[in-house]
C-alpha positions as CSV (number, residue, x, y, z in Angstrom):
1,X,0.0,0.0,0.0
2,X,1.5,3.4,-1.0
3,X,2.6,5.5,1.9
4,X,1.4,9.7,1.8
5,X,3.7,11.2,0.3
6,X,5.7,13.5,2.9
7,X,8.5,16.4,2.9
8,X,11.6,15.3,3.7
9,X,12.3,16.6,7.3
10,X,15.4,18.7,6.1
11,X,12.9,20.6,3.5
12,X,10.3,21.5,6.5
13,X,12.7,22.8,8.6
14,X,14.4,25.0,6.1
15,X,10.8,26.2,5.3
16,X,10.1,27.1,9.2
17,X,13.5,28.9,9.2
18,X,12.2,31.0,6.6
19,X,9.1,31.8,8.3
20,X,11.0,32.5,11.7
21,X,13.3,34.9,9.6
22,X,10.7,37.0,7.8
23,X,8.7,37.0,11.2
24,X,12.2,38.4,13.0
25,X,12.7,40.8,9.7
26,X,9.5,42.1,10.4
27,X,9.5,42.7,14.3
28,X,13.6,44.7,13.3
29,X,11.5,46.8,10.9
30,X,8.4,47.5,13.4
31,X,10.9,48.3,16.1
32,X,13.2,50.2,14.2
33,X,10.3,52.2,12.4
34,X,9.1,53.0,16.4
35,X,12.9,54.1,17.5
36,X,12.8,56.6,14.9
37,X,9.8,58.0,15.8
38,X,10.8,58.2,19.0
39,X,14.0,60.1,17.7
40,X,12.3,62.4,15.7
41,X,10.0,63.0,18.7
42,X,12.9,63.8,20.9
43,X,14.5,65.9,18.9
44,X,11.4,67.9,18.2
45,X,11.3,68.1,21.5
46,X,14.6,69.7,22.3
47,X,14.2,72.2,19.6
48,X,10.8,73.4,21.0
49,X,13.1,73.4,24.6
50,X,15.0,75.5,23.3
51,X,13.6,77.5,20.7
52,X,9.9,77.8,22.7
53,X,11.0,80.1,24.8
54,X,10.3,82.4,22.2
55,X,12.6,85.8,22.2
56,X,13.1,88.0,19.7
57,X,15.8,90.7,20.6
58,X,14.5,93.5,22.4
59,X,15.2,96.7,22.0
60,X,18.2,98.4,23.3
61,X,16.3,100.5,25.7
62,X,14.5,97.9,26.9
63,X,17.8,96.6,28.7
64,X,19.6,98.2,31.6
65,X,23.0,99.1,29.6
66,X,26.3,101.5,30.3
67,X,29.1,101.6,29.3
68,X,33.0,100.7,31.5
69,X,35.9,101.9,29.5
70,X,36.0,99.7,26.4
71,X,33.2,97.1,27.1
72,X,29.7,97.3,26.7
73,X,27.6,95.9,29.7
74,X,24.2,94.6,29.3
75,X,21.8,93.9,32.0
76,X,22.3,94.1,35.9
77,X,24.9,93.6,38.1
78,X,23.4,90.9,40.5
79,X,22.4,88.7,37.7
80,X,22.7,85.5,38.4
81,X,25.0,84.8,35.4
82,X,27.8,86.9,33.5
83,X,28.8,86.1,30.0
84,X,31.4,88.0,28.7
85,X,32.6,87.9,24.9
86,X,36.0,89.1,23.6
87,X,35.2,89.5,19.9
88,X,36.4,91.6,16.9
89,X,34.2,93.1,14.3
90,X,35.8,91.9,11.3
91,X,35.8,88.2,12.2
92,X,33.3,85.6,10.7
93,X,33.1,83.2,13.9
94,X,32.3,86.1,16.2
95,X,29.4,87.1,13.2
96,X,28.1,83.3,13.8
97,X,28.0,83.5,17.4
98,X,26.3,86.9,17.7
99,X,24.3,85.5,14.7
100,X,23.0,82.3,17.4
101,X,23.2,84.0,20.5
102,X,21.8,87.4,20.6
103,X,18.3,87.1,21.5
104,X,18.2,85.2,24.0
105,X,21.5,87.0,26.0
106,X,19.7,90.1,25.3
107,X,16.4,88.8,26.3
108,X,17.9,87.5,29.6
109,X,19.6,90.6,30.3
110,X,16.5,93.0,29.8
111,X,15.0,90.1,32.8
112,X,17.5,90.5,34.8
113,X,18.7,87.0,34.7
114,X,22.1,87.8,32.7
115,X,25.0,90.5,32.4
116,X,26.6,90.5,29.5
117,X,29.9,91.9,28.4
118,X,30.7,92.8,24.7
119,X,34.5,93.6,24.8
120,X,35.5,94.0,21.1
121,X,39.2,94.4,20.4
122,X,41.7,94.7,17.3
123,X,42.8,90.9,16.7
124,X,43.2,90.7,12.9
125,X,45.6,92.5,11.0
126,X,43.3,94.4,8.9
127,X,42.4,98.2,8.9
128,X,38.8,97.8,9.1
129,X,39.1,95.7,12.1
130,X,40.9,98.7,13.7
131,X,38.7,101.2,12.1
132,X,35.2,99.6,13.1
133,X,36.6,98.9,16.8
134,X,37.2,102.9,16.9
135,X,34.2,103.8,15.5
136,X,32.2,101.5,17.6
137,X,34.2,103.0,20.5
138,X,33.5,106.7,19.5
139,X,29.7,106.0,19.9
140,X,30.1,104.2,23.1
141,X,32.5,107.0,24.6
142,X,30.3,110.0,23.2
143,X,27.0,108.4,22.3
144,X,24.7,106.3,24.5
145,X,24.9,103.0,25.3
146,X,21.9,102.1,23.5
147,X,23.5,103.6,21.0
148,X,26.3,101.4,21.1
149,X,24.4,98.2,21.4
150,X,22.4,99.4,18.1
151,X,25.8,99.9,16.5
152,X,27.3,96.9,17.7
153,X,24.6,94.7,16.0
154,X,24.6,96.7,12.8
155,X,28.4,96.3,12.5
156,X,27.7,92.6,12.7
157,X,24.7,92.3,10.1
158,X,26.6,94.3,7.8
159,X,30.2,92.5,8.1
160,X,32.3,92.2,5.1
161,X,33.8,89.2,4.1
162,X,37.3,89.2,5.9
163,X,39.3,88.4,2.5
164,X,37.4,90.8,0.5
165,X,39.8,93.4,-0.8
166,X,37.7,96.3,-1.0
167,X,35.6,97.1,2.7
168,X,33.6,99.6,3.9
169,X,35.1,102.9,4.4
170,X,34.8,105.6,7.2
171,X,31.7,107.1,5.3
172,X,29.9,103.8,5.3
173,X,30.7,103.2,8.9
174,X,29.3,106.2,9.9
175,X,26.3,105.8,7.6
176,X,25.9,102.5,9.8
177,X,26.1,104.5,13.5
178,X,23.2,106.8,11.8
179,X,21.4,103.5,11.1
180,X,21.6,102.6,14.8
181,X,20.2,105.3,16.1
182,X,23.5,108.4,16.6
183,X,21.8,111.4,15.9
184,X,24.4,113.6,16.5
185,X,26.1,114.8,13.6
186,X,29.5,116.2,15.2
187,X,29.7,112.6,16.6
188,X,28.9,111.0,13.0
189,X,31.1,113.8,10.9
190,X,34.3,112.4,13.6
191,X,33.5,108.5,12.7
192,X,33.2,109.6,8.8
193,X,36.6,111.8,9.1
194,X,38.5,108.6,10.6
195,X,39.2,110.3,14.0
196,X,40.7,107.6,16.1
197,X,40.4,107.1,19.9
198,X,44.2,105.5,20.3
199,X,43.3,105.7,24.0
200,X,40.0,102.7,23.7
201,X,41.6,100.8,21.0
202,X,44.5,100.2,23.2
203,X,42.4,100.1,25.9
204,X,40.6,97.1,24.5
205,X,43.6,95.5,23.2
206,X,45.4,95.2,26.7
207,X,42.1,93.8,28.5
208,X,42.0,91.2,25.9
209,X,45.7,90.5,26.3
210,X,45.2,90.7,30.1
211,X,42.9,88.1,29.8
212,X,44.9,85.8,27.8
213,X,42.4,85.7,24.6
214,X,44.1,84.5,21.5
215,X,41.2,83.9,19.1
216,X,37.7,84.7,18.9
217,X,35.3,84.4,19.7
218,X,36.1,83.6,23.1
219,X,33.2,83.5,26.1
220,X,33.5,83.6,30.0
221,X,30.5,82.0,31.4
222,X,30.8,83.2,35.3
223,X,34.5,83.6,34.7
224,X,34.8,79.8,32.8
225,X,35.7,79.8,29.0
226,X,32.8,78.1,27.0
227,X,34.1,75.1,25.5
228,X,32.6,73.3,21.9
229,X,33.8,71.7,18.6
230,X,31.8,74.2,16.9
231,X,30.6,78.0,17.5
232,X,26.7,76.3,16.7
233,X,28.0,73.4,19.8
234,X,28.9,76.7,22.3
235,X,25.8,78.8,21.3
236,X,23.7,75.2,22.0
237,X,25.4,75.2,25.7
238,X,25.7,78.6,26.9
239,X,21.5,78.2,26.2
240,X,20.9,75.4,27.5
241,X,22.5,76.5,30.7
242,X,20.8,79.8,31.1
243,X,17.6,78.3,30.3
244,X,17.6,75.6,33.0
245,X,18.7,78.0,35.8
């Protein structure tokens, strides 16, 4: 009597491999398709952390500002953080990192929660980079602090490109202090003429020396230089720790 025919044993057990192996495929992709949800959720996350909290720059009379000999000094002084920043005009990191960190320093400082220090100095050898530190220091010296923090900003959005042969004169930098806000024209017709305050440029040079800066951007956050592999990494930090104190 003929036996059923059956599959040979080695046959069904390569066919339940198969089945066990799609089955594992399957639960990798379902797991894997939840991680990176999960990912994407976190991430979302840390950018609404850090981004909700929703500043836009406020205006420079809106935060308590004076000025203490070459330095500009925003908010009060029993913040409960000071963030200082050696920086010169002409240089394209320092552009970045005013670029990622200014509203939120200058929204904590018109709360009270920061004070910070703009101390620009003369660290590439390049004429405007001595010319815009003067005229910057002309306004803060004769103008008003507000004044200065207007001017400080404009010299920023409207930096040249540091190999670019041809940069703003004295005209254009004092069209720029007119732009912030200096309405007084003996004080614009001095930036335009090229009059140079030897006394603040040197001034700034020595308390950046003093402090033993070599590049820039460099930032003091409560007296401790801010650390990163990129300016995007150090601007990322110094919020993160403001925003969780």
């Amino acid at each position: 009597m003929p036996s059923t025919p059956t599959d040979p044993p080695h046959r069904t057990s390569r066919a339940a491999q198969l089945r066990r192996d799609a089955a594992g495929r399957e639960r990798r992709r379902l797991l894997l398709g939840v991680a990176a949800v999960v990912a994407v959720l976190a991430v979302v996350a840390g950018v609404v952390v850090l981004s909700g909290r929703g500043e836009e720059t406020p205006p420079p009379s809106d935060v308590p500002a004076r000025a203490e000999g070459s330095a500009l000094v925003l908010g009060p002084d029993d913040a409960a953080h000071t963030v200082v920043v050696y920086e010169d005009f002409l240089c394209p990191y320092c552009r970045e990192f005013e670029n990622g960190s200014r509203d939120f320093l200058r929204a904590d400082a018109a709360k009270g929660t920061v004070q910070v220090e703009y101390r620009p100095f003369h660290l590439l050898q390049d004429d405007y980079s001595e010319r815009a530190l003067n005229a910057w220091g002309l306004v803060l010296t004769d103008g008003t602090p507000e004044q200065a923090a207007a001017f400080h900003d404009k010299l920023y959005d409207e930096q040249p490109y540091e190999s670019s042969a041809s940069k703003p004169d004295d005209a254009q930098l004092a069209d720029w202090a007119r732009d912030a806000g200096v309405e007084d024209e003996a004080l614009l017709q001095r930036i335009e003429q090229g009059e140079v305050d030897q006394q603040l440029v040197d001034a700034a040079d020595a308390k950046a020396e003093q402090a033993g800066v070599t590049g820039t951007p460099t930032v003091l956050l409560d007296g401790t230089p801010l650390e990163g592999s990129s300016i995007g990494d150090m601007v990322d930090s110094l919020e993160r720790t403001l925003a969780s104190s």
